[in-house]
Backbone as CSV, one residue per row, in Angstrom:
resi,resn,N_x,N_y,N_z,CA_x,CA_y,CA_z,C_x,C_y,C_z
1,UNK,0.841,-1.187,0.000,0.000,0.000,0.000,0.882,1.244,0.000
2,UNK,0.533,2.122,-0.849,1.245,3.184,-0.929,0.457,4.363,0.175
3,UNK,1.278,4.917,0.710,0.842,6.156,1.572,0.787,7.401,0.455
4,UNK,-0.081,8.258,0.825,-0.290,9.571,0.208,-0.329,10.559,1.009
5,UNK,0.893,11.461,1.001,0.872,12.705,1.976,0.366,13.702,1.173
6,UNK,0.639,14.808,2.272,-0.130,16.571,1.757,0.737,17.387,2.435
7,UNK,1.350,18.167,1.019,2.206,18.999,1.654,1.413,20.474,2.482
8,UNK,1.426,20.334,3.178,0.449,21.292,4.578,1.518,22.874,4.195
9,UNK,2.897,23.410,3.987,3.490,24.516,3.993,4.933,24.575,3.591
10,UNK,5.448,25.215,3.037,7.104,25.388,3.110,7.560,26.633,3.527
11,UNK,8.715,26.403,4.126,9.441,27.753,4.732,10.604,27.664,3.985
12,UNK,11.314,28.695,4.526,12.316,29.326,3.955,13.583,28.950,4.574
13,UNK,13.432,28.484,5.975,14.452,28.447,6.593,14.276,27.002,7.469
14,UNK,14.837,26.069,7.714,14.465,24.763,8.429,14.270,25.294,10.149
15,UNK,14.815,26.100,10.730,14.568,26.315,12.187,12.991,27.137,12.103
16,UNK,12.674,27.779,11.113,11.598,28.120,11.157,10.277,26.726,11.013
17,UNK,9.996,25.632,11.030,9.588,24.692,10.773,9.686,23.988,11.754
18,UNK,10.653,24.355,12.785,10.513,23.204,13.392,9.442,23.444,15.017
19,UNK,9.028,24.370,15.293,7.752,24.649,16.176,6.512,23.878,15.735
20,UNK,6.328,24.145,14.331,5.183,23.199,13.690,5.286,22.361,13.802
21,UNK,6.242,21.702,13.514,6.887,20.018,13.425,6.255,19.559,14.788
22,UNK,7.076,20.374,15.921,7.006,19.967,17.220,5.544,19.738,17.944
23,UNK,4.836,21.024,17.496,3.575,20.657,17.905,2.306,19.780,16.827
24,UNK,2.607,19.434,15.858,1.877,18.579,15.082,2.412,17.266,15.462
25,UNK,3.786,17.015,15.871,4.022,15.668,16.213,3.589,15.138,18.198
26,UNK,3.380,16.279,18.460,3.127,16.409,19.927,1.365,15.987,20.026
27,UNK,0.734,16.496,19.651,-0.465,15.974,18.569,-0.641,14.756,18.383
28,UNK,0.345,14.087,17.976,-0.226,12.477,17.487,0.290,12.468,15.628
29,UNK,0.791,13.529,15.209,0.863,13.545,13.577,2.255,13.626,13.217
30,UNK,2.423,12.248,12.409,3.460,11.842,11.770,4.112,13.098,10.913
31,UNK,4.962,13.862,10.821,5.314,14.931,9.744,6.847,14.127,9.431
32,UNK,6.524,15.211,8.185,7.904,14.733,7.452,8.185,15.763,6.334
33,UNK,10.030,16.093,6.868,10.152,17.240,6.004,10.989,16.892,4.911
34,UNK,10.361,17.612,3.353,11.349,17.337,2.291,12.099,18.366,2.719
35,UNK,13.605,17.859,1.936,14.485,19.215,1.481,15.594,19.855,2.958
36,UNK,15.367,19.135,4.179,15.601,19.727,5.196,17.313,19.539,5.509
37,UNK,17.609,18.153,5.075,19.248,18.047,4.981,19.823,18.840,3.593
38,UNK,19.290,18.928,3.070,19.945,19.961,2.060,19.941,21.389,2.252
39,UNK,19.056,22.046,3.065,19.007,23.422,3.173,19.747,23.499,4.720
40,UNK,20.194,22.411,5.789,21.306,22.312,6.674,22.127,22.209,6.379
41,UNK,23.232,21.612,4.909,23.855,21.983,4.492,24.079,22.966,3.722
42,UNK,23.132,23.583,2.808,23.239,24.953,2.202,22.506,25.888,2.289
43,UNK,21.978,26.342,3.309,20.851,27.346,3.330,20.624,28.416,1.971
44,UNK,21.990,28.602,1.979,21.388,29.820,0.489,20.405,29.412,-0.723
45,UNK,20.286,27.955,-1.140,19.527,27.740,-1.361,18.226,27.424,-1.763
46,UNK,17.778,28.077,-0.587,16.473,27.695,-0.176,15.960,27.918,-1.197
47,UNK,15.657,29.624,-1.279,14.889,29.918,-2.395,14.879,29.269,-3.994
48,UNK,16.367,28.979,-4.349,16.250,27.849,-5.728,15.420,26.636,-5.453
49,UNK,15.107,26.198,-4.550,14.283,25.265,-4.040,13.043,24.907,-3.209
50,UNK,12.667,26.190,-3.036,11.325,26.299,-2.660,11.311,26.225,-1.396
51,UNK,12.036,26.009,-0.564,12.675,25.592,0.822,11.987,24.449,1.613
52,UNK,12.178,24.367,2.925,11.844,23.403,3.541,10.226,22.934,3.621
53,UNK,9.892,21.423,3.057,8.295,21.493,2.490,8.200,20.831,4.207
54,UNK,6.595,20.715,4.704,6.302,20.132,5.475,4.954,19.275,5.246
55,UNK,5.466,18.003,5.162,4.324,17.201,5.059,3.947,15.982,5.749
56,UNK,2.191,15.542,5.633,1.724,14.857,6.809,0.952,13.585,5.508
57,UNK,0.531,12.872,6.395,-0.003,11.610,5.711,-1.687,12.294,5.263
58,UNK,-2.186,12.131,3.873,-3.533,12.221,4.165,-4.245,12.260,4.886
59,UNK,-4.505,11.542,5.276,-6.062,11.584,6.370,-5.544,12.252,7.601
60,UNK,-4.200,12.921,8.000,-3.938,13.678,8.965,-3.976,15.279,8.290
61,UNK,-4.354,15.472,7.193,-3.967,16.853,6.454,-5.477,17.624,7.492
62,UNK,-6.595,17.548,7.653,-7.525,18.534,8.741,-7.226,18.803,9.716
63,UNK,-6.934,17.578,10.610,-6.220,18.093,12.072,-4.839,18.791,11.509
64,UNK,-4.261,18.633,10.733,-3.123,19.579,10.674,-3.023,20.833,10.344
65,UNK,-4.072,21.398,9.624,-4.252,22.199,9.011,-5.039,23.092,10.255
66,UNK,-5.716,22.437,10.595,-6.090,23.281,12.009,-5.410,23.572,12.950
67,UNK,-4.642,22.990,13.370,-2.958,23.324,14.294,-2.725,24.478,13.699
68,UNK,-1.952,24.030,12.121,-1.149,25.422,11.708,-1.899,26.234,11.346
69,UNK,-2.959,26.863,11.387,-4.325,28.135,11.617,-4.775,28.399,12.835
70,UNK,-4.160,27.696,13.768,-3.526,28.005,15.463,-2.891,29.003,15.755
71,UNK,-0.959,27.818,15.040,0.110,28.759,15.390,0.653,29.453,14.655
72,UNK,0.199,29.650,13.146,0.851,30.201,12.126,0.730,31.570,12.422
73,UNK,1.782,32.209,12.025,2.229,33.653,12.514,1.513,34.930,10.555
74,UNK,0.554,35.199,10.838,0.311,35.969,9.976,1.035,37.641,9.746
75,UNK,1.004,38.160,8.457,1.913,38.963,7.960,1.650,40.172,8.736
76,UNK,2.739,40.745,8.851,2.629,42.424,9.474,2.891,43.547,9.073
77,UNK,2.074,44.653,9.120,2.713,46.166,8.495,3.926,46.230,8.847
78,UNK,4.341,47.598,8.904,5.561,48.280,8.959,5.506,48.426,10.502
79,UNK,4.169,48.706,11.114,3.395,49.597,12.078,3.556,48.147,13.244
80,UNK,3.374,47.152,12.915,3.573,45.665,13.902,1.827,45.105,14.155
81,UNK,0.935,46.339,13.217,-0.045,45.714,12.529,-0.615,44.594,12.182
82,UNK,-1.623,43.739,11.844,-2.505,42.461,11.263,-2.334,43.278,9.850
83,UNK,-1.741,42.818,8.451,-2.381,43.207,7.257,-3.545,42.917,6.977
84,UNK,-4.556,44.330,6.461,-5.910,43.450,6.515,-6.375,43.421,5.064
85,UNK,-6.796,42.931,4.666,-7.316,42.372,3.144,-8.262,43.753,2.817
86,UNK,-7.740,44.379,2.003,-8.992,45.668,1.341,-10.184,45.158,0.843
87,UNK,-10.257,43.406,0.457,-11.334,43.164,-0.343,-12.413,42.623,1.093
88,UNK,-12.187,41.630,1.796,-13.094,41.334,2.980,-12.415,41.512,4.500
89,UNK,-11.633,42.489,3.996,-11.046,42.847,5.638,-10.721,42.349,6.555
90,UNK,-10.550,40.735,6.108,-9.839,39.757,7.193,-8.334,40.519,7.315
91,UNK,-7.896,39.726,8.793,-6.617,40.196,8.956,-5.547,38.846,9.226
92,UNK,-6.072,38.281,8.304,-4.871,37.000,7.801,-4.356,36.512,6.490
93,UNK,-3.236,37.292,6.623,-2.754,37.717,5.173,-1.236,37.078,5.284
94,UNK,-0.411,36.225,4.268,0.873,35.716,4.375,1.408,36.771,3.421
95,UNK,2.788,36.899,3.487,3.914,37.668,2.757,3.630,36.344,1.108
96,UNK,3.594,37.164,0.157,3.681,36.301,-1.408,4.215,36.483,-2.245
97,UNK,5.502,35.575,-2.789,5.940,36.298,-3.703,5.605,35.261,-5.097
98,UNK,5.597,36.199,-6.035,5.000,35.756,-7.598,5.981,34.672,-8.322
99,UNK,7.247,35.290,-8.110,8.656,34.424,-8.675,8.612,34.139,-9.968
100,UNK,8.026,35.281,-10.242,7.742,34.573,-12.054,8.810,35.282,-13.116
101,UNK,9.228,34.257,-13.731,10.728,35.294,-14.725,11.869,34.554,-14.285
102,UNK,12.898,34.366,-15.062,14.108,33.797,-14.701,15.006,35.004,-14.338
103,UNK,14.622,36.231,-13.850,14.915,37.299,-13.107,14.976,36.904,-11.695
104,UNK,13.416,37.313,-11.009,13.328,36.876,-9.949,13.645,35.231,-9.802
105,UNK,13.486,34.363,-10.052,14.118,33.177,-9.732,15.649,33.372,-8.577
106,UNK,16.461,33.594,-10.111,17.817,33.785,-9.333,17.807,35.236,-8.476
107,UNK,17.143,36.125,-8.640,17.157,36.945,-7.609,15.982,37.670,-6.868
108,UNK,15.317,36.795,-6.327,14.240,36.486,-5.405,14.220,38.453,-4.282
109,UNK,15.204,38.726,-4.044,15.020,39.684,-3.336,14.940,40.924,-3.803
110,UNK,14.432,41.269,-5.190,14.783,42.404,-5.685,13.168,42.319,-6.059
111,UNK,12.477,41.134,-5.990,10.436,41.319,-6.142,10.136,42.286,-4.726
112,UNK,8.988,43.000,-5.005,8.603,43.500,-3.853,7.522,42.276,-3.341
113,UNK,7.408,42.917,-2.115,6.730,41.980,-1.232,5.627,42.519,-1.733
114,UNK,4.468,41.446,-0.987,3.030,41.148,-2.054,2.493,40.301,-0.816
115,UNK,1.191,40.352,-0.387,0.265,39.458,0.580,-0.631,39.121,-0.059
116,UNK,-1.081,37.936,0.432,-2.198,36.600,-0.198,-3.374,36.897,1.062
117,UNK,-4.202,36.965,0.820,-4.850,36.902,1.953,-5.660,35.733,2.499
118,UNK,-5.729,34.900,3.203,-6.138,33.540,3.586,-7.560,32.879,3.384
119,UNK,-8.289,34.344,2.911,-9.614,34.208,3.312,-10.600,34.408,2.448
120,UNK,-9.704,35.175,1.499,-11.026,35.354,0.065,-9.573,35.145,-1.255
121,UNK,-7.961,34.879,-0.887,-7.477,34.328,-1.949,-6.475,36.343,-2.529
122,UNK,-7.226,37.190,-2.218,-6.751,38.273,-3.194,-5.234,38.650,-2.763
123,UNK,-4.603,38.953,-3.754,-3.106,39.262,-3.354,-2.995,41.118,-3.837
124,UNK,-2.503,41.792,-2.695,-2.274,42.777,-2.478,-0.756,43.136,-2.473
125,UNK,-0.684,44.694,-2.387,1.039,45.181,-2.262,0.684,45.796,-0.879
């Protein structure tokens, strides 16, 4: 029998991942990270690779997903602000970047930042 996971998030950095890890496995939920010995040996990385994925077995992807809509740390103004969505004014919005172009690819830090908002999908500056 083959298992089927769901990749639940990726970060950028493997120490950032590992609070989730800790409390989804504290939980009862098997996780498992792609990519994580490779970005401990090369962090720079990351970004050519999408960085550290975090994933759980199917039928654990709801309870997990509800954890990380717990502890997940949503995006902030300048101000230390909730960004709030102009379209339905939720205030759970992630940092997004587009990465589109073999520009930004190799140089990921020269896109401006951009938020997704969690709740109706719209991406803002």
């Amino acid at each position: 029998m083959t298992d089927k996971f769901y990749h639940v998030a990726s970060f950028e950095y493997v120490a950032d991942v590992q609070i989730l890890k800790g409390k989804l496995e504290s939980e009862g939920i098997p996780v498992f990270l792609r990519d994580e010995n490779t970005l401990n040996s090369d962090p720079l990385i990351s970004n050519a690779i999408g960085g550290v994925k975090l994933l759980v077995y199917a039928q654990d992807k709801e309870r997990a997903l509800e954890i990380y809509n717990e502890v997940r740390a949503y995006a902030l103004d300048d101000f230390g602000n909730p960004v709030t969505c102009p379209n339905c004014k939720a205030r759970k919005s992630e940092v997004y970047y587009n990465r589109k172009g073999i520009f930004y690819k190799l140089f990921p830090f020269f896109e401006k930042r951009k938020y997704k908002c969690l709740n109706c999908g719209m991406i803002t500056r």
